[in-house]
MOPAC internal coordinates of N, CA, C and O (Angstrom, degrees):
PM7 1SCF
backbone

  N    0.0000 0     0.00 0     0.00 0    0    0    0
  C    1.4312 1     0.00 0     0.00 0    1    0    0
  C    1.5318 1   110.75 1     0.00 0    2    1    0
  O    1.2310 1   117.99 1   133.25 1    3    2    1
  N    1.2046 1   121.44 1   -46.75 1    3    2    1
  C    1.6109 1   123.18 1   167.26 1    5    3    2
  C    1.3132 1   112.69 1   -75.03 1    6    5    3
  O    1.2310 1   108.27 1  -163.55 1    7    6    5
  N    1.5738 1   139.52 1    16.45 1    7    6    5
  C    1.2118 1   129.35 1   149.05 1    9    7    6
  C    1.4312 1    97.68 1   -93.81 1   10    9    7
  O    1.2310 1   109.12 1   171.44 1   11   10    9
  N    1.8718 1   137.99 1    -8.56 1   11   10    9
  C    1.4522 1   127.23 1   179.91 1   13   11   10
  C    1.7309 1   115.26 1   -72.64 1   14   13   11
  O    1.2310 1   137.60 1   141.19 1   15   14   13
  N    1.9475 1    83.51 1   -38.81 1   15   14   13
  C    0.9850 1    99.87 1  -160.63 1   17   15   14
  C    1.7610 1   112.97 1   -63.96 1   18   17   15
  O    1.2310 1   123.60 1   128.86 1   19   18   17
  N    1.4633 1   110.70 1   -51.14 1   19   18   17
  C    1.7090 1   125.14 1   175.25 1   21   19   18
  C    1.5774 1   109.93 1   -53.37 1   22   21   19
  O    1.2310 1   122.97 1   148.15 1   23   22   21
  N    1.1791 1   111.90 1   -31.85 1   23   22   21
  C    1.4724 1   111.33 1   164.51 1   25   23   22
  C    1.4018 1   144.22 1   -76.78 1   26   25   23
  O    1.2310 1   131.38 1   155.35 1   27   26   25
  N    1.7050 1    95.64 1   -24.65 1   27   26   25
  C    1.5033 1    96.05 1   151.28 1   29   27   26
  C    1.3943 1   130.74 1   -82.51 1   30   29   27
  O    1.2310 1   128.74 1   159.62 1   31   30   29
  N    2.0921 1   100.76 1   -20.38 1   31   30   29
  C    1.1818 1    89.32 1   166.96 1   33   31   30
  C    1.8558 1   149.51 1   -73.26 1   34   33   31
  O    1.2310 1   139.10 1   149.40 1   35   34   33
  N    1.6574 1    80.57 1   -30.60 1   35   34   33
  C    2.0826 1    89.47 1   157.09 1   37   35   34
  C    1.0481 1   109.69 1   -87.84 1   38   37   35
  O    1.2310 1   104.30 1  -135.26 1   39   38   37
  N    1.0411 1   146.57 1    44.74 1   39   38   37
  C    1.6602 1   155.87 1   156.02 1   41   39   38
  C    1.5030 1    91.14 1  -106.38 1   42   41   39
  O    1.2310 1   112.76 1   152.25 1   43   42   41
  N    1.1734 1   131.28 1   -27.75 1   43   42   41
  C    1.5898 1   113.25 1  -170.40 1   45   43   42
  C    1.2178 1   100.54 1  -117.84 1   46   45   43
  O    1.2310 1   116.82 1   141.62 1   47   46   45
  N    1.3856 1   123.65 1   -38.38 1   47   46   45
  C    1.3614 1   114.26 1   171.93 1   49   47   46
  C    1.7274 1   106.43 1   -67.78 1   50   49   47
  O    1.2310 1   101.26 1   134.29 1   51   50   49
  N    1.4030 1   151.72 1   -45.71 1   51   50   49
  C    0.7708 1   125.68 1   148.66 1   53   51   50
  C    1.9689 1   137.90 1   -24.87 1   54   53   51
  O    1.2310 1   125.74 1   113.91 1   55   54   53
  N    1.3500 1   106.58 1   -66.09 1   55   54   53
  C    0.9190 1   114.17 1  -172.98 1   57   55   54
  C    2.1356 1   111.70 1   -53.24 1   58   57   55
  O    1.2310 1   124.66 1   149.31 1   59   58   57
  N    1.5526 1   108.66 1   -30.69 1   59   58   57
  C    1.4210 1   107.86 1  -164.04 1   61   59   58
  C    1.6137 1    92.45 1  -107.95 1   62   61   59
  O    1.2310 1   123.73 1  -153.90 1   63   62   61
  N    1.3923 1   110.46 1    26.10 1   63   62   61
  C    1.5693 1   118.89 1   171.73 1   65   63   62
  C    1.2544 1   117.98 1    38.74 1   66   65   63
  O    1.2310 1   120.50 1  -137.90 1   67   66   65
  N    1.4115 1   116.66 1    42.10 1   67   66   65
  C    1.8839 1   133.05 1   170.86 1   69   67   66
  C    1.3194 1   111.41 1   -45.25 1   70   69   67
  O    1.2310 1   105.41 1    23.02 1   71   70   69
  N    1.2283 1   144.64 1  -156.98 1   71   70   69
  C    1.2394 1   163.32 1   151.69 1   73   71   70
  C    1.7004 1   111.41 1     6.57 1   74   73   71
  O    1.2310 1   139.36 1    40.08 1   75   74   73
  N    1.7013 1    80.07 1  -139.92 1   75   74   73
  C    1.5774 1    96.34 1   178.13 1   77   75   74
  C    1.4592 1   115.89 1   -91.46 1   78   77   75
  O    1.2310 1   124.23 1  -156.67 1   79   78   77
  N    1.8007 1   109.48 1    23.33 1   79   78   77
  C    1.5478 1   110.39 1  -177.60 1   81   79   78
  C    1.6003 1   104.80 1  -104.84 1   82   81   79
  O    1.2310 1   122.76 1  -173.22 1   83   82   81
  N    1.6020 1   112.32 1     6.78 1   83   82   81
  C    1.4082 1   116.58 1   173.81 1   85   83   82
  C    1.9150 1   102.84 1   -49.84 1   86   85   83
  O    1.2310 1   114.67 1   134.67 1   87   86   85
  N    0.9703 1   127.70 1   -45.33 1   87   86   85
  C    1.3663 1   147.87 1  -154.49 1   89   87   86
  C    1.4719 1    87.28 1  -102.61 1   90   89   87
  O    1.2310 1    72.41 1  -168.37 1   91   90   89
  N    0.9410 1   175.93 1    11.63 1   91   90   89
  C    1.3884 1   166.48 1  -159.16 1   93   91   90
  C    1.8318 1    96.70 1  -113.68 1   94   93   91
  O    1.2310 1   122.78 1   -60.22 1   95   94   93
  N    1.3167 1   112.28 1   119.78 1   95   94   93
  C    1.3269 1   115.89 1  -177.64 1   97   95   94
  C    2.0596 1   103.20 1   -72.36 1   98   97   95
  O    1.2310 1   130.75 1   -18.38 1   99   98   97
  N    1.5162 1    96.86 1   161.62 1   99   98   97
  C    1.7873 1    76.39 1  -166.85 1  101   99   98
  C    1.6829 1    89.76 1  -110.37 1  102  101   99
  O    1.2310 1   123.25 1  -168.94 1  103  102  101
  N    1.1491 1   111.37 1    11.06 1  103  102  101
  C    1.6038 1   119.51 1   152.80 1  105  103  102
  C    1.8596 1   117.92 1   -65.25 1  106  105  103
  O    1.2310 1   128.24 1   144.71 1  107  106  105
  N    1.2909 1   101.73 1   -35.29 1  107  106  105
  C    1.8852 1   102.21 1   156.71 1  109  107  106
  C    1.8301 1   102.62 1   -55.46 1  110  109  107
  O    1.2310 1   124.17 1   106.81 1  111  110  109
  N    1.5338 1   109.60 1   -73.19 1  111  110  109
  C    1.1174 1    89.48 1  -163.78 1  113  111  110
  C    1.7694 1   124.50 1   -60.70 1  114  113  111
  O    1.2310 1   130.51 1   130.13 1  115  114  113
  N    1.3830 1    97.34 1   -49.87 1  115  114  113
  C    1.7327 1    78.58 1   166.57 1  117  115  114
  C    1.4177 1   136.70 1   -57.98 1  118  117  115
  O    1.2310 1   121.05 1   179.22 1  119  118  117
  N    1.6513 1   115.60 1    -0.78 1  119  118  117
  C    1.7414 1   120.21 1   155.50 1  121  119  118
  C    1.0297 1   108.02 1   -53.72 1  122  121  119
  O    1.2310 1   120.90 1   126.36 1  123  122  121
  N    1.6460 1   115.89 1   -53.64 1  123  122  121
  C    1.7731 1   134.75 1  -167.05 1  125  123  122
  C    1.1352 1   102.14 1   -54.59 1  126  125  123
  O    1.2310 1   113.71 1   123.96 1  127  126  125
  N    1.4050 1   129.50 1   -56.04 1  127  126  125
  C    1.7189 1   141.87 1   173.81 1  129  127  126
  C    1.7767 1   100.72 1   -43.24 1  130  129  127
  O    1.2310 1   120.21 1    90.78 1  131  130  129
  N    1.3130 1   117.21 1   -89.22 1  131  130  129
  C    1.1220 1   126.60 1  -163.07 1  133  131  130
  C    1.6652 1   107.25 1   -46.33 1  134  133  131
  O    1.2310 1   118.36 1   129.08 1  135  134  133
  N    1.4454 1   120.74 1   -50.92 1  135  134  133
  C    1.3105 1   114.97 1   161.11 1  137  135  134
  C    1.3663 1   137.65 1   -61.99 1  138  137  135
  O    1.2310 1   117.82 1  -146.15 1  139  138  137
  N    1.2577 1   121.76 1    33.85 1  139  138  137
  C    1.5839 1   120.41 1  -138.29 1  141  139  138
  C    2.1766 1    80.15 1  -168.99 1  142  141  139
  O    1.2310 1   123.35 1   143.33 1  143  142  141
  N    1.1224 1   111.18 1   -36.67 1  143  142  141
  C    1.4211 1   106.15 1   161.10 1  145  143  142
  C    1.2967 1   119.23 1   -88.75 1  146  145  143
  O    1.2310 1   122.99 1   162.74 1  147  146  145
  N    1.3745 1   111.88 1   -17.26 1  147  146  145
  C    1.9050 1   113.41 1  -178.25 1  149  147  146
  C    1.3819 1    98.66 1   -82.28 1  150  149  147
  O    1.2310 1   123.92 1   140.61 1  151  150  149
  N    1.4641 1   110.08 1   -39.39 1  151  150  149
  C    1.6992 1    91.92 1   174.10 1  153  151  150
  C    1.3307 1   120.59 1   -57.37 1  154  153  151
  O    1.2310 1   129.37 1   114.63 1  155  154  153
  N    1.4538 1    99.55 1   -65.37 1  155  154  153
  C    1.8516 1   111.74 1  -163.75 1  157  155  154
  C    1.9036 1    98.13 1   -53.59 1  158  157  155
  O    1.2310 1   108.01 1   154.66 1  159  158  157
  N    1.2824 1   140.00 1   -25.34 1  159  158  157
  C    1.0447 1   135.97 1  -173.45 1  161  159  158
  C    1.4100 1   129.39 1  -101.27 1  162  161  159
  O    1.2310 1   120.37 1   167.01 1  163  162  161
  N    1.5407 1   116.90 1   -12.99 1  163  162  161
  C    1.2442 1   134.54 1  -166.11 1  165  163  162
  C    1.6602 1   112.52 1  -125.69 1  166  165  163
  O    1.2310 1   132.51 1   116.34 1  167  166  165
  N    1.7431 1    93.44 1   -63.66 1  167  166  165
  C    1.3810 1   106.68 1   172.43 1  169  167  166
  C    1.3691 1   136.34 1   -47.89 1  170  169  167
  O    1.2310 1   135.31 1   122.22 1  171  170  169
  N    1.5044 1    87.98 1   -57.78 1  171  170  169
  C    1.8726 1    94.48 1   173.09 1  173  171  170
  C    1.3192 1   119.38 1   -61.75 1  174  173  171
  O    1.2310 1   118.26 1   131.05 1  175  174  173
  N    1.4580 1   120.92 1   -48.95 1  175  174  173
  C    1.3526 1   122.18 1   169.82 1  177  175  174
  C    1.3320 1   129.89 1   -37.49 1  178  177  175
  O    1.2310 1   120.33 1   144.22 1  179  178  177
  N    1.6381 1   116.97 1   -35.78 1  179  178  177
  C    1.4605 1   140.23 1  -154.94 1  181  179  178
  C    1.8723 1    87.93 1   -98.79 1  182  181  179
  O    1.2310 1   121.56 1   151.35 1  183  182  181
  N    1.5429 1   114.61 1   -28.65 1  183  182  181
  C    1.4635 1   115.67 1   176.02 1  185  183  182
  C    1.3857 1   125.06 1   -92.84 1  186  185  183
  O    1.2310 1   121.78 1   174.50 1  187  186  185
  N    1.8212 1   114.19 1    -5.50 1  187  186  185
  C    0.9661 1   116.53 1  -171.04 1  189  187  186
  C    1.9511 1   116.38 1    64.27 1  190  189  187
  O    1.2310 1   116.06 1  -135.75 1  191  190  189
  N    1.1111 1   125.10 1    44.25 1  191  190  189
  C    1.5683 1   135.62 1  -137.60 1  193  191  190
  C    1.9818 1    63.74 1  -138.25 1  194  193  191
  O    1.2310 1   110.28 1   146.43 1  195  194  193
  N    1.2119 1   135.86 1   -33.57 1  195  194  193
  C    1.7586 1   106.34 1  -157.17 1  197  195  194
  C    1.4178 1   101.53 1   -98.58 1  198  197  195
  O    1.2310 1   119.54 1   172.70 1  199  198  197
  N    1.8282 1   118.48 1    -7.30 1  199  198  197
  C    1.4343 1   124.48 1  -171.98 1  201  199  198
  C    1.3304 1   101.69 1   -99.14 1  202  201  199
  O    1.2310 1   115.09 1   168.18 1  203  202  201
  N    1.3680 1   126.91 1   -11.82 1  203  202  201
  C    1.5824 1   120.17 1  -177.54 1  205  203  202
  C    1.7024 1    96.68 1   -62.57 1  206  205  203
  O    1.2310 1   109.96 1   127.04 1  207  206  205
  N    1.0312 1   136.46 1   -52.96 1  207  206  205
  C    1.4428 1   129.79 1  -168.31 1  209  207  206
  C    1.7730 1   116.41 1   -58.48 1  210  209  207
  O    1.2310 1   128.95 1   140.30 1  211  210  209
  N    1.1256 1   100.36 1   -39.70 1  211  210  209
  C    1.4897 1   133.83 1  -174.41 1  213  211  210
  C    2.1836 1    99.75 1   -57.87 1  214  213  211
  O    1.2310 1   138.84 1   139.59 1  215  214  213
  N    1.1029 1    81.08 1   -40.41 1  215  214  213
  C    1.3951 1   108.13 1  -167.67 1  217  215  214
  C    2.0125 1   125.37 1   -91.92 1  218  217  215
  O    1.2310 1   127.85 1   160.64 1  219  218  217
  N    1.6257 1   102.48 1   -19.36 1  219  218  217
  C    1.2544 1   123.78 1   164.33 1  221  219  218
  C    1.8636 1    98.25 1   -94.59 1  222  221  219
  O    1.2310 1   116.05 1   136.34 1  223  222  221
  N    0.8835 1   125.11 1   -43.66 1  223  222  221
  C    1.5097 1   128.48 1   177.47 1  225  223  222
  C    1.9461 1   108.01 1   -48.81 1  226  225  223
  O    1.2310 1   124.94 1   121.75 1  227  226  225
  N    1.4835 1   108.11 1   -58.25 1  227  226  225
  C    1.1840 1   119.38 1  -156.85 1  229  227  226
  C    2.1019 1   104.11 1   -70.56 1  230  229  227
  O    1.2310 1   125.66 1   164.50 1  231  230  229
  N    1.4787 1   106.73 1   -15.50 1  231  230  229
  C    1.4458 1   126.23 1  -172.89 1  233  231  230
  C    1.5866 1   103.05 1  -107.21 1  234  233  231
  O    1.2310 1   116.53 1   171.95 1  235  234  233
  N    1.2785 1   124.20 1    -8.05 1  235  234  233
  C    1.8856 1   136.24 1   155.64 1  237  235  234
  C    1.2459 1    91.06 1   -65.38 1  238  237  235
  O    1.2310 1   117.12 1   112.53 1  239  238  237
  N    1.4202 1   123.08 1   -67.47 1  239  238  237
  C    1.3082 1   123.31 1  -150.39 1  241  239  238
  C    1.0033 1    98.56 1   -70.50 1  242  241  239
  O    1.2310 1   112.01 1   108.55 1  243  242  241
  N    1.9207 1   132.67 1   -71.45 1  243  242  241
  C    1.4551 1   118.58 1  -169.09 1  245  243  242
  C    1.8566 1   115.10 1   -37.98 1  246  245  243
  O    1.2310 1   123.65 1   142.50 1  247  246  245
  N    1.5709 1   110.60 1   -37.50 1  247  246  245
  C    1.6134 1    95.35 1  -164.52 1  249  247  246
  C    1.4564 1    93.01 1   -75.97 1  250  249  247
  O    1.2310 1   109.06 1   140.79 1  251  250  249
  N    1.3534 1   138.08 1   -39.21 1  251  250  249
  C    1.6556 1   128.16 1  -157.70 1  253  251  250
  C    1.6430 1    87.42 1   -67.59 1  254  253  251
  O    1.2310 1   113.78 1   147.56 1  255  254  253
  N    1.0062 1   129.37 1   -32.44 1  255  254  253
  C    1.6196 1   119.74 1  -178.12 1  257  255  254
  C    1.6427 1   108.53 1   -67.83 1  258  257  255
  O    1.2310 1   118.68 1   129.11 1  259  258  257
  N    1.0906 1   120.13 1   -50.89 1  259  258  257
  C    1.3791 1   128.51 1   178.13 1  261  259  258
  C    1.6886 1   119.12 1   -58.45 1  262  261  259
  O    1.2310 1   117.30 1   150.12 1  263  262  261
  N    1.4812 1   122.75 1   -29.88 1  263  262  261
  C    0.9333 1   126.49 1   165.91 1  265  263  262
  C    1.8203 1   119.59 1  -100.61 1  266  265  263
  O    1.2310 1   129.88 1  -162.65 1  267  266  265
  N    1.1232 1    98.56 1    17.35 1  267  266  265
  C    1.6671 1   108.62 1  -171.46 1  269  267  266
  C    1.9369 1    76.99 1  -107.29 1  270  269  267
  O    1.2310 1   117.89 1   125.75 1  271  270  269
  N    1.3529 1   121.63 1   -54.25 1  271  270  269
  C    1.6333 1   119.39 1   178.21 1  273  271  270
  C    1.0349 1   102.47 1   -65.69 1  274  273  271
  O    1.2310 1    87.30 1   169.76 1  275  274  273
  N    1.5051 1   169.59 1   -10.24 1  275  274  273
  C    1.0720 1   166.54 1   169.29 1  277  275  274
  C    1.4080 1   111.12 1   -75.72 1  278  277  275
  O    1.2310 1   123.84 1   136.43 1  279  278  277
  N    0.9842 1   110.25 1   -43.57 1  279  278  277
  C    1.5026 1   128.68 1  -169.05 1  281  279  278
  C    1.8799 1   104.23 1   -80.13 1  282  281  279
  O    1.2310 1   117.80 1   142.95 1  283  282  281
  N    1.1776 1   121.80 1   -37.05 1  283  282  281
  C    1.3763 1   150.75 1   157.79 1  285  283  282
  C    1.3985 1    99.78 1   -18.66 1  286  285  283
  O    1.2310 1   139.87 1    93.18 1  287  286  285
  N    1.8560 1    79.07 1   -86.82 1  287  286  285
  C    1.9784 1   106.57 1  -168.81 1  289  287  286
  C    1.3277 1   116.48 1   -52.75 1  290  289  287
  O    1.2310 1   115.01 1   169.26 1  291  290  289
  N    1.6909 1   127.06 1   -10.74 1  291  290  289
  C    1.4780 1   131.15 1  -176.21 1  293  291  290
  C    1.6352 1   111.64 1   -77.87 1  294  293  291
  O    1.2310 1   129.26 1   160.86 1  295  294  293
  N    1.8672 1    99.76 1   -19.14 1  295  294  293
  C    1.6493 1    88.30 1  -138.40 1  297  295  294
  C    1.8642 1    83.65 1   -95.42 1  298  297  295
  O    1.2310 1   120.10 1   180.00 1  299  298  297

């Protein structure tokens, strides 16, 4: 998310010609882009980094089920 974020930000500071990013080739930022999709698309996958969420979701559900049967067996 902070490689989205730095990239939109010299995308605008570039673009509204701020600082010292007047001079900033916008071939940096589209490196930042293109490297910034090889991660999120290649990397994480290859790290298992895109199933951790997948994987906190699937352990919501087992406990809300487990305490939805708990709640059952009282009544």
């Amino acid at each position: 998310m902070l490689l989205i974020i730095a990239i939109l930000a010299l995308s605008l500071l570039k673009y509204f010609e701020i600082g010292p990013f007047i001079n900033l080739s916008w071939w940096w930022i589209s490196g930042l882009m293109l490297f910034a999709f090889i991660c999120f698309e290649y990397i994480e996958r290859m790290l298992g980094l895109d199933k951790q969420s997948n994987a906190h979701e699937e352990l919501d559900k087992i406990r809300k089920e487990r305490v939805a049967k708990a709640f059952e067996r009282k009544k």
